[in-house]
C-alpha positions, 0 to 999 in steps of 0.5 A: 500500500502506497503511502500518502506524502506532501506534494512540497516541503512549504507545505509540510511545514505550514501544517506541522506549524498549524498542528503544535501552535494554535490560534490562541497560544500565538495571539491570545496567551502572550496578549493577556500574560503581558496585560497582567504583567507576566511578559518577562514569562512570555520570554522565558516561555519563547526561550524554553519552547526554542530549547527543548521543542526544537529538539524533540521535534526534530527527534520526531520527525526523523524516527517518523521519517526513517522508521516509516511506521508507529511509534512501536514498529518505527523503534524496531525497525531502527534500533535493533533488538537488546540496545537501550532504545529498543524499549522506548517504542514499547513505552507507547501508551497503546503498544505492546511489550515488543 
């Protein structure tokens, strides 16, 4: 069975964008935190989300894309059986003990 994919790289992004980021954490959220005198948070807030999301965004995207599979199936196909991150498919809420 043939797999579906993005006709163009823009277009993956831009549906990637609009799956982590909704409308009211983009506008609202930093709206209403600078109004009641948090906006030193908001800061703190961008320089966390750069630190830790782009890294594990970038760690998902590339076990999605090598793996071509679930979180479960993508885990064995890339990481071969005993090795320490064999197991961490199996942590999947809705996996089995692989």
């Amino acid at each position: 069975m043939k797999r579906e994919s993005f006709g163009t790289r823009l277009g993956f992004l831009m549906v990637s964008a609009g799956c982590a980021i909704g409308i009211g954490n983009v506008w609202r959220f930093p709206f209403v935190v600078g109004q009641n005198g948090g906006s030193v948070f908001v800061l703190f807030y961008l320089a966390f989300l750069l630190i830790m999301g782009v890294p594990v965004l970038t760690m998902e995207l590339a076990v999605g894309r090598a793996g071509r599979a679930s979180a479960i199936r993508a885990f064995n196909n890339l990481e071969p059986r005993g090795s320490k991150w064999h197991r961490t498919g199996s942590c999947a809420p809705w996996g089995a003990i692989c």
